[in-house]
N, C-alpha and C positions, 0 to 999 in steps of 0.2 A: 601405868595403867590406872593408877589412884585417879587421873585428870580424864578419864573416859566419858563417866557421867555426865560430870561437869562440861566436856566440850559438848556433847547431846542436849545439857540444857540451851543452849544455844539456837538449837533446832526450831523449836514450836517459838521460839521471839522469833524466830526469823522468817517463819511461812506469816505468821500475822504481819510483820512490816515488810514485806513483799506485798501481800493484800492493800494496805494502808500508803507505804512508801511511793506509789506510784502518784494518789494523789497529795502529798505535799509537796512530792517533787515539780507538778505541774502550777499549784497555788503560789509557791515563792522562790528566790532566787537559788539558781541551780549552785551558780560560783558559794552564795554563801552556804549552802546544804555541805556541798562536797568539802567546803574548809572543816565547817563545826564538826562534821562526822570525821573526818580524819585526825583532828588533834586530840575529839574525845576519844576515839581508838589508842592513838598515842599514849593519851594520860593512863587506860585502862591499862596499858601493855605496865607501863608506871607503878601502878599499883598493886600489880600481879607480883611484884618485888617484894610485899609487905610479909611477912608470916600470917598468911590467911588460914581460918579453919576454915570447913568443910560447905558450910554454910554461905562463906561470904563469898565461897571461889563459884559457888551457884548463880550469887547476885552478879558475880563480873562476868560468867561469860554468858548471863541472860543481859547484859547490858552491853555485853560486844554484841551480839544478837541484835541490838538494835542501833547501837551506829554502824555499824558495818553493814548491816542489809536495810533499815528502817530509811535511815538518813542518806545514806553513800550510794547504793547501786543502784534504782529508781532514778535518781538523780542523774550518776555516771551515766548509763542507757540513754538518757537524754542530752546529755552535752556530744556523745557520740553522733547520735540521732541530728543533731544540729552541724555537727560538722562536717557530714558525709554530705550535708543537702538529700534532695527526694529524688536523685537518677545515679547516687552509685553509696548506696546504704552496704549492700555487702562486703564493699572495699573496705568502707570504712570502718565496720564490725571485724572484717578480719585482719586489718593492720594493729586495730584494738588488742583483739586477741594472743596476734602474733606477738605485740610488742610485749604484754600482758606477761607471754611464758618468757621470752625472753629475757624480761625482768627479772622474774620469779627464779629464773635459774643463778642472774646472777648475784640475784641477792642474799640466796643458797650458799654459795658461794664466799661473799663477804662473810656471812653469819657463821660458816666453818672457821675463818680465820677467827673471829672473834671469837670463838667458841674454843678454838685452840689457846688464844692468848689469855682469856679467862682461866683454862682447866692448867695453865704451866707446864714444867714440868713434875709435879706434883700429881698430875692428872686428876685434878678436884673438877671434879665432873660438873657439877654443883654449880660452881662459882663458875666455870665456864657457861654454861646455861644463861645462867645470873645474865653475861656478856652479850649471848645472844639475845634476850628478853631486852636490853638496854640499844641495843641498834636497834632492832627493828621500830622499837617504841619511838625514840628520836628520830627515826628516817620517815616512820608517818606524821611525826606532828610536823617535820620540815616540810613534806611535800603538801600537806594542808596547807602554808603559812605558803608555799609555794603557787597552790590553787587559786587563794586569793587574789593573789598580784596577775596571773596571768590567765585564767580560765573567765571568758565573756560570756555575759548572760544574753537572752533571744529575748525578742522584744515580744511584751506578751499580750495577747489580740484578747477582745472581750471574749469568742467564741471558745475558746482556750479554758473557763473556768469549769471545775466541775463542778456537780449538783449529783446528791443519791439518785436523782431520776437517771443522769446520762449513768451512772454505772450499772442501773437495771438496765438498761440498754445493751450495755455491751456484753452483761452477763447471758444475756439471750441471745447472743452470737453465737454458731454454732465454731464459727472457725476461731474462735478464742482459746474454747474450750480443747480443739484440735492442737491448735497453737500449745495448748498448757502440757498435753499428753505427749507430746513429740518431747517439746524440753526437757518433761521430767523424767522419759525413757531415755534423753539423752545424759542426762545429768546422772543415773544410776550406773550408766555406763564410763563412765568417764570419771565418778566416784572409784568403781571396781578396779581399773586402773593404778589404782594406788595399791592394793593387793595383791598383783602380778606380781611385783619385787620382791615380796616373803614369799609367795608361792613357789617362785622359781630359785629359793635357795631350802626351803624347806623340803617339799617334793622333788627336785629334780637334783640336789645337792651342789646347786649354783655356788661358787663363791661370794661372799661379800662386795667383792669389786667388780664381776661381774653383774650384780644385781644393780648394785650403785649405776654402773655405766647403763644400764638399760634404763636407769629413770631419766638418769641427767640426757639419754639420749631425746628420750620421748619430748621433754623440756625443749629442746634445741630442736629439734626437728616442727614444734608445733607452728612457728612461724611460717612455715613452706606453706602446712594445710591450713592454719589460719588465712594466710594471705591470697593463697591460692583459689581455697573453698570459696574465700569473698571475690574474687575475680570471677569467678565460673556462675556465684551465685548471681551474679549480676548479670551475665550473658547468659546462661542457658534456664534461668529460673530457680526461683525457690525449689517448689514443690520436685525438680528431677534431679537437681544436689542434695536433697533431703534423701530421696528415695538411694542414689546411688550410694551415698555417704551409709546410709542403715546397712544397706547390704552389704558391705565390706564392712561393718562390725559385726555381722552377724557370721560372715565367715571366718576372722580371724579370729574371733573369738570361739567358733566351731572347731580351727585350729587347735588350738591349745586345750581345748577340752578333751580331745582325740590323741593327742599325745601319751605314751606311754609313760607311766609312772619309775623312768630310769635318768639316771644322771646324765647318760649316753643321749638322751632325747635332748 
């Protein structure tokens, strides 16, 4: 709980290099963006080892805040962006994504091992932690160091630069701002998602391993509707996979609001 704060400072750096991030990612090289923000992630994760007070643990995660959204995702979005080409962007956002959870599950996964081999049979909780803080960190500086060697940069046209004029521009776009409201309804949603797994052992008196399996399910199944949702978006349109997709959040999550407050449920 003590690291709550501290993961929240994280927040406000990172709506500002969201704002900022998109034009550096366009001014210079994508390959080299994605390496430096991934190894400094790394070093941060590195550092997070050190016995920090209270104070410094604010500066590291206002400073993941900014490699990890400032420098990295701007950037990522764009090498995507490059590699679907301009006639199947959905596919290539949802193979992104699929492959994204997929990842993420299994490196879940790995980090419990580590995290076992860390804690012993001693069960030093601690030093198991310690273990997982030490993969994840080394597994980002490699795949930066990875980036380098093999992620290509687009050749970049003069009309390509930006200028505070073109960004007044785009601010005065009404579908930007559309665009911004969708995401970030999506993004609260999909956030809440992480809460479902205490809720359904707190309220409904879920088991532990029951509650596990429904994340790691969620994890594993995302690739279907990642990859799916970008097939569909491609053929049948943005604007009516956006629309379908909300109203089956709106319902299942209507669901479980509606559920009776029993274990039986």
């Amino acid at each position: 709980l003590h690291s709550f704060p501290t993961r929240r400072s994280s927040d406000p750096f990172g709506m500002i290099s969201y704002l900022l991030g998109g034009i550096v990612a366009d001014r210079f090289s994508t390959r080299m963006i994605l390496t430096i923000s991934l190894i400094g992630t790394g070093i941060g994760g590195l550092i997070h080892l050190l016995p920090l007070n209270y104070s410094a643990l604010i500066v590291l995660y206002a400073y993941w805040g900014i490699t990890s959204l400032f420098a990295f995702w701007p950037a990522c979005v764009k090498a995507v962006r490059i590699v679907g080409g301009s006639g199947e962007q959905g596919k290539a956002f949802g193979f992104f994504e699929g492959g994204r959870g997929v990842g993420a599950a299994l490196m879940t996964l790995f980090a419990v091992i580590a995290f076992r081999i860390g804690a012993g049979t001693m069960e030093n909780q601690a030093l198991g932690m310690r273990y997982v803080i030490i993969f994840y960190s080394v597994l980002t500086i490699a795949l930066g160091i990875i980036t380098y060697f093999f992620v290509k940069d687009d050749e970049k046209l003069e009309s390509d630069k930006i200028s505070f004029k073109g960004i007044g521009k785009v601010l005065k776009m009404p579908a930007v701002w559309i665009i911004s409201f969708v995401t970030f309804s999506n993004y609260v949603f999909t956030q809440s998602l992480y809460y479902f797994t205490p809720y359904s052992t707190n309220f409904f008196a879920a088991s532990v391993t029951f509650a596990a399996t429904l994340a790691s399910v969620r994890r594993w199944f995302s690739i279907f509707g990642s990859v799916g949702g970008g097939i569909l978006t491609d053929k049948f349109g943005t604007g009516k996979t956006l629309l379908v997709s909300f109203l089956i959040m709106i319902a299942g999550t209507a669901a479980i609001l509606l559920l009776p407050l029993e274990s039986g449920s």
